[in-house]
C-alpha positions in Angstrom: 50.7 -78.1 -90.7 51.8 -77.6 -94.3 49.7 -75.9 -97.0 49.8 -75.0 -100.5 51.5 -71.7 -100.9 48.6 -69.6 -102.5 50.0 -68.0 -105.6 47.3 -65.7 -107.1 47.4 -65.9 -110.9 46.3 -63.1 -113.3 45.6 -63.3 -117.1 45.1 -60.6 -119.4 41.7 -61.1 -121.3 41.4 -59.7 -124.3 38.2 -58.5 -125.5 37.2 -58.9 -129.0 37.3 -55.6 -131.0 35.9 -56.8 -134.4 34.5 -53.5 -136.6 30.7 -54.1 -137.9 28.8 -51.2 -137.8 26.3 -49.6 -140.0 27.1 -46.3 -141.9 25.6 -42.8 -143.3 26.9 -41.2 -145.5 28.2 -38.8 -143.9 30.6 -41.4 -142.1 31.3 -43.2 -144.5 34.7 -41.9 -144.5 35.2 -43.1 -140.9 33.8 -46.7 -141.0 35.6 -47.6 -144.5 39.2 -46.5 -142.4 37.9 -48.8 -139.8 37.4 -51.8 -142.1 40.5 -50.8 -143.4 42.2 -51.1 -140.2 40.4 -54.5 -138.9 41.6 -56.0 -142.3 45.1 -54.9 -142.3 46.0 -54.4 -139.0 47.9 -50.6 -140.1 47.5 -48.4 -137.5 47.5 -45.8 -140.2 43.9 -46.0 -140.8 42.8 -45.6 -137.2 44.7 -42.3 -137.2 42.4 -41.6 -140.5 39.8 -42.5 -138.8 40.5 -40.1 -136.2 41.3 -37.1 -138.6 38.1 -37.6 -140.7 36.0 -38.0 -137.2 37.1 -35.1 -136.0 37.0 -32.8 -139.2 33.1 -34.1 -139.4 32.9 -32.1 -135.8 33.4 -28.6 -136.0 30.0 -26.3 -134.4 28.4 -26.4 -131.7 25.4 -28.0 -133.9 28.3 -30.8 -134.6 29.1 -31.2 -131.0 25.4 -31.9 -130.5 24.9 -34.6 -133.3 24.5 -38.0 -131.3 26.3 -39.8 -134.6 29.1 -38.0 -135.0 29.9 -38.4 -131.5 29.2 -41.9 -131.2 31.6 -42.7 -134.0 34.6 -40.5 -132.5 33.6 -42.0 -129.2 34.0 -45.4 -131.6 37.2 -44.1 -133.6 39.0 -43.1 -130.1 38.5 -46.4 -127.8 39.9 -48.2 -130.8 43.2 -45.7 -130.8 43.0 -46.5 -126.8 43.0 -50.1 -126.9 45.2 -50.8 -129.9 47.8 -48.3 -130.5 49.7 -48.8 -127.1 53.1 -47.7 -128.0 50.9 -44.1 -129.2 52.4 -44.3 -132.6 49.4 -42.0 -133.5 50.8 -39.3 -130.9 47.9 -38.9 -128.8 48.5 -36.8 -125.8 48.6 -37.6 -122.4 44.5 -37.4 -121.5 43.7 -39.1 -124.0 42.4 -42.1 -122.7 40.4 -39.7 -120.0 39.0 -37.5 -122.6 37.7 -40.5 -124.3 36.3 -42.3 -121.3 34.6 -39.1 -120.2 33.4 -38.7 -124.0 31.8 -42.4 -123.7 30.7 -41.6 -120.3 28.6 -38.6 -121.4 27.3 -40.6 -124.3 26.0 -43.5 -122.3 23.8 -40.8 -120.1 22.1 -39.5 -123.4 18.3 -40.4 -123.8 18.6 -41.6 -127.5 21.9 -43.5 -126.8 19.9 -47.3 -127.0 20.3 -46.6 -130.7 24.0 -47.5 -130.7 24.1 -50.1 -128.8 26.4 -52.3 -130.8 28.9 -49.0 -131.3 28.9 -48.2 -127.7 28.9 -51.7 -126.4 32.2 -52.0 -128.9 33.6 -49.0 -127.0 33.1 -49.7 -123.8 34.9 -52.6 -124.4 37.4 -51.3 -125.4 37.9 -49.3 -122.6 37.7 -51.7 -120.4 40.4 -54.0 -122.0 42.8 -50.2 -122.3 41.7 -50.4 -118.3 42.7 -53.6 -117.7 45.7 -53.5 -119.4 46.9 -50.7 -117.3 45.4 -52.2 -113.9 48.2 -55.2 -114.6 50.9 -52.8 -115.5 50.6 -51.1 -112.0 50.5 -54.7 -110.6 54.0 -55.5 -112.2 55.6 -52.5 -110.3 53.0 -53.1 -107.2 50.9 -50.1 -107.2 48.0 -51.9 -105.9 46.4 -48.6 -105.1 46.3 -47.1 -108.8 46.2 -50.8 -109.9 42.6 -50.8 -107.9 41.6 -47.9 -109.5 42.4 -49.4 -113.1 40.4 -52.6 -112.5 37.1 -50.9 -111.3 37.2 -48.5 -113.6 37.3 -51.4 -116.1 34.8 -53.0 -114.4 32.7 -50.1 -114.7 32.8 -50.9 -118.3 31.9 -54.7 -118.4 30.3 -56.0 -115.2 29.7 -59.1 -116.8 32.7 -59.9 -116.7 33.6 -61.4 -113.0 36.8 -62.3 -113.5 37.6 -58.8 -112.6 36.1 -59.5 -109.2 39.0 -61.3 -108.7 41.7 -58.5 -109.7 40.1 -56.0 -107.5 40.3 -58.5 -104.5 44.0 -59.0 -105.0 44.5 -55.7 -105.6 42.2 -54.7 -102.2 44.3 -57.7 -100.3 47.7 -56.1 -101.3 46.8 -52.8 -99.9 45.7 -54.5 -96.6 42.1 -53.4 -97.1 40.9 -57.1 -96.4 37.5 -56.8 -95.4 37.0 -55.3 -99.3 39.2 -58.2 -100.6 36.5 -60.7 -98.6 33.2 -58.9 -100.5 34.9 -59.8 -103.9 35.9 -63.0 -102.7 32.3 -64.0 -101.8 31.1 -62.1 -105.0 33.3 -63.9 -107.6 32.4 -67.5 -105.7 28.8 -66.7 -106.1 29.7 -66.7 -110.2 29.8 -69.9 -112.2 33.9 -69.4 -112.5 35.3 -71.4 -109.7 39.2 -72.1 -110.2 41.5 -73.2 -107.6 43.2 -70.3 -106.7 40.0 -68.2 -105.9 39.4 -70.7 -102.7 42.5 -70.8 -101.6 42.9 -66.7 -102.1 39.1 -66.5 -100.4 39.9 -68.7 -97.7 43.1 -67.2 -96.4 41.3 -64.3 -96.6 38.9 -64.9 -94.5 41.1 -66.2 -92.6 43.2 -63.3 -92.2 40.1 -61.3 -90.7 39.4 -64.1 -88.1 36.3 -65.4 -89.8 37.4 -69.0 -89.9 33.8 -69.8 -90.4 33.5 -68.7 -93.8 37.0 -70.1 -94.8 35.5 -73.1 -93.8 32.6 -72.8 -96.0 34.5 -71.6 -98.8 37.4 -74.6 -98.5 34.1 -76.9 -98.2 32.5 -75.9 -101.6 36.0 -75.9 -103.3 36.3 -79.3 -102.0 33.0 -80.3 -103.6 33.1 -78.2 -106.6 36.8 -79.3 -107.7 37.7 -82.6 -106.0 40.8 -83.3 -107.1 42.6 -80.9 -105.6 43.7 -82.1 -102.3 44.7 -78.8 -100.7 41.6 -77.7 -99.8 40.7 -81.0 -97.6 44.7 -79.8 -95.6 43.6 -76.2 -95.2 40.2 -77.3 -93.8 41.8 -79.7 -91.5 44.2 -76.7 -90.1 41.7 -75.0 -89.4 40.1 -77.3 -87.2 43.6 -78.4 -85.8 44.0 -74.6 -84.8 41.0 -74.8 -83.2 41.5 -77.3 -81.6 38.3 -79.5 -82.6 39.2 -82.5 -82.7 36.0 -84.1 -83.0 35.4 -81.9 -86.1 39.1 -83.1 -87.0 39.0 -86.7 -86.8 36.9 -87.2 -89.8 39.1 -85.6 -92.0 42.0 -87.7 -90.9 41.9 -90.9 -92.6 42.1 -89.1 -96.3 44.2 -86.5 -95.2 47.0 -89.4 -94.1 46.3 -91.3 -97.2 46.8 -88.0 -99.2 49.8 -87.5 -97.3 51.4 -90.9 -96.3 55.4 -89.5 -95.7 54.1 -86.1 -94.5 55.6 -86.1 -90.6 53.7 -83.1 -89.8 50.5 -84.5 -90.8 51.4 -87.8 -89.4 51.7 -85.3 -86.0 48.8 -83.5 -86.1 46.5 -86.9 -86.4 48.5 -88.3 -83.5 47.5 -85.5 -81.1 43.9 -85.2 -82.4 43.2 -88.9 -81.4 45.5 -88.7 -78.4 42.8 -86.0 -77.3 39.8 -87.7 -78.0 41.1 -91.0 -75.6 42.3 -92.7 -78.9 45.5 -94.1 -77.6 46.4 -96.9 -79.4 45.6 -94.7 -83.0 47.9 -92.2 -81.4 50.6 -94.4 -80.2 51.1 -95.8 -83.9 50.9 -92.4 -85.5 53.7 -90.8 -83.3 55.8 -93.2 -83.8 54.9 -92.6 -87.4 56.0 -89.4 -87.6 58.9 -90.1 -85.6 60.2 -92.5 -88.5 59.5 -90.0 -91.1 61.1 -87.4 -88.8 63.4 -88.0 -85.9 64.5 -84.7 -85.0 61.2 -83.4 -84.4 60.8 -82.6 -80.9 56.9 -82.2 -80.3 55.8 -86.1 -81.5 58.8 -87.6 -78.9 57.3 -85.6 -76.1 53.9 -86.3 -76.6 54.9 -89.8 -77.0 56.6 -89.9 -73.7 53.6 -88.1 -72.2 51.3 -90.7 -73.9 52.7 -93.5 -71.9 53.3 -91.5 -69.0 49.1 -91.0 -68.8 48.2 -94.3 -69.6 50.8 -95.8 -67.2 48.3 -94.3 -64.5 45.2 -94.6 -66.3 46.2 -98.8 -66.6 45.6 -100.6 -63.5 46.9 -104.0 -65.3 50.6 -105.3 -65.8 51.1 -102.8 -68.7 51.3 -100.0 -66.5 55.2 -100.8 -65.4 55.9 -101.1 -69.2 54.3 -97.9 -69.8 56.0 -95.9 -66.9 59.4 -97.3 -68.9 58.5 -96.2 -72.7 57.9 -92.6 -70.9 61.1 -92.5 -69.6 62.7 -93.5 -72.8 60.9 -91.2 -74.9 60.9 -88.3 -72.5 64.7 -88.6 -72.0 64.7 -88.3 -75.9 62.5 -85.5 -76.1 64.8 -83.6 -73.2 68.0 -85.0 -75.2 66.2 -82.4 -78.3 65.7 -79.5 -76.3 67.3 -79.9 -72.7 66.2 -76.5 -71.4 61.8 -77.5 -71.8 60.5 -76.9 -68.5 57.6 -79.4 -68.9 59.7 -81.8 -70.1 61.8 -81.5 -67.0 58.7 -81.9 -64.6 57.3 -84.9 -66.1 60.7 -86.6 -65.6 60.4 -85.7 -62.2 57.0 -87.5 -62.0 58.8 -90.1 -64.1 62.3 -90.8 -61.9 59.7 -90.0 -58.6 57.5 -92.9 -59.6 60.4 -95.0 -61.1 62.6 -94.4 -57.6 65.4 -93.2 -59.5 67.2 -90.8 -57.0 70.3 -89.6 -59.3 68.5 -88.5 -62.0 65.6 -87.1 -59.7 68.5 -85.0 -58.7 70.0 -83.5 -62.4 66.8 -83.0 -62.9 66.1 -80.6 -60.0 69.3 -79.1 -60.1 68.7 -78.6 -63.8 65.2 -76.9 -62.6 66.8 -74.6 -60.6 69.5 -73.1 -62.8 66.4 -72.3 -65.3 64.1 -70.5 -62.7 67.3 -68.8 -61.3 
């Protein structure tokens, strides 16, 4: 059966970094160069911000102040986020030096005084984190890529789109069992788009739990639906299973959805040929014989269609029968010539029928294959 090629989209967010913070006098200096900034966009003033920060920190009694360090912990996630091209000439640990700063600030007893300043900075971080996680995605480094997203997860669990990232990212390295956890997580969330079913679902698919894909493609078919795919995965899954009773509910939708699909038309055909449906089955291989002749598995189940109910009829129809499952299962060999069962049910077909010369090719045909 066809299905929706799952393409996994990712977006950058951008956090807001807007600069509103109360001021002392001592940092006055550092909070008029971040106005500054936020009104005209220079980066200029963030590296004044920076300069003034770090002249205001200079003892060990400095290095101590909760403020000051606040403020540079302030001053440097802004440089992180916005100055990506480093026209401030930042060296290379810079963004660790200043996740570690923020890091050590959060543990401090006193730190609930800054919320707003550390809750600014931590966003920050997160975004610089982000970004990063999607530039190791563009040159598939899925491992560092991984590290990136948690790490700006770390930063702002709130916000579950991230569950998402990590998943991909856990998926890509093969580590699917992970990529299933974040699935589930992120479809607990409120944020249900079509590409975290299907992502989910083949997932869980991958690991064997065709359960869960199930319940996941379920929800995604209440939860958004219009989107039709999800109803075709579901019904896969129960055609690979072969449970056809669980099947055959889905069918009449899943043909009106799909009215010119042959392989759909195909898999309905053999789910009510094996629940006894013959006459529903009849009409939809022929179906998808119009929409696709060359197809060789709707001629030959065809031909052994007629060929079963030619014995299971008692009645006058069971002459006509034997002769459709010659026809078709001459057309079926005609497709592949060297099918083994379709060579021993024209044997039963040309026994029955009396036809001794093509009882014959049809051994001799036999015996050059098991030879």
């Amino acid at each position: 059966m066809i299905s929706r090629k799952v393409i996994f989209s990712v977006a950058v967010l951008l956090f807001t970094t807007s600069f509103a913070f109360c001021q002392t006098e001592v940092l006055k200096g550092v909070v008029n160069s971040l106005a500054f900034y936020n009104k005209q966009k220079d980066i200029k003033y963030l590296a004044a911000a920076k300069k003034t920060v770090d002249s205001l920190i200079r003892t060990k009694s400095d290095s101590a102040d909760l403020e000051k360090n606040v403020y540079k912990a302030v001053v440097y996630s802004s440089i992180i986020c916005t100055d990506s091209l480093n026209k401030t000439n930042q060296p290379p640990n810079f963004l660790a030096k200043t996740a570690d700063l923020v890091d050590d600030l959060l543990k401090k007893k006193k730190i609930y005084k800054y919320q707003t300043e550390m809750s600014f900075a931590k966003r920050c971080l997160a975004n610089t984190y982000l970004q990063h996680g999607f530039r190791e995605m563009r040159i598939s480094d899925y491992s560092n890529a991984l590290i990136a997203f948690k790490k700006a997860q770390s930063y702002t669990p709130s916000f579950r789109q991230l569950n998402a990232y990590i998943a991909y990212a856990y998926n890509r390295i093969g580590n699917i069992q992970e990529a299933a956890k974040y699935y589930t997580i992120l479809l607990n969330s409120d944020t249900i788009r079509n590409e975290y079913i299907d992502a989910a679902a083949n997932t869980y698919k991958a690991i064997g739990d065709t359960t869960k894909a199930l319940q996941i493609l379920q929800k995604g078919r209440k939860l958004l639906p219009n989107d039709k795919s999800f109803l075709l995965e579901e019904a896969n899954i129960y055609n690979n299973r072969k449970d056809y009773n669980a099947l055959s509910p889905l069918l009449p939708q899943l043909l009106d959805d799909n009215a010119n699909n042959a392989d759909i038309a195909f898999i309905a055909a053999n789910c009510y040929d094996h629940l006894d449906e013959y006459d529903k089955a009849e009409s939809l291989y022929l179906r998808a014989i119009e929409l696709n002749s060359t197809q060789y598995d709707p001629v030959f189940n065809l031909g052994l269609l007629y060929l079963k109910t030619s014995v299971l009829k008692k009645d006058n129809s069971a002459g006509n029968n034997l002769k459709r499952a010659k026809q078709w299962l001459e057309k079926a060999n005609d497709i592949s010539p060297n099918d083994a069962k379709c060579l021993h049910l024209l044997q039963l077909v040309y026994t029955r029928d009396g036809d001794t010369d093509e009882l014959n090719k049809v051994n001799y045909k036999l015996k050059q294959l098991t030879n």
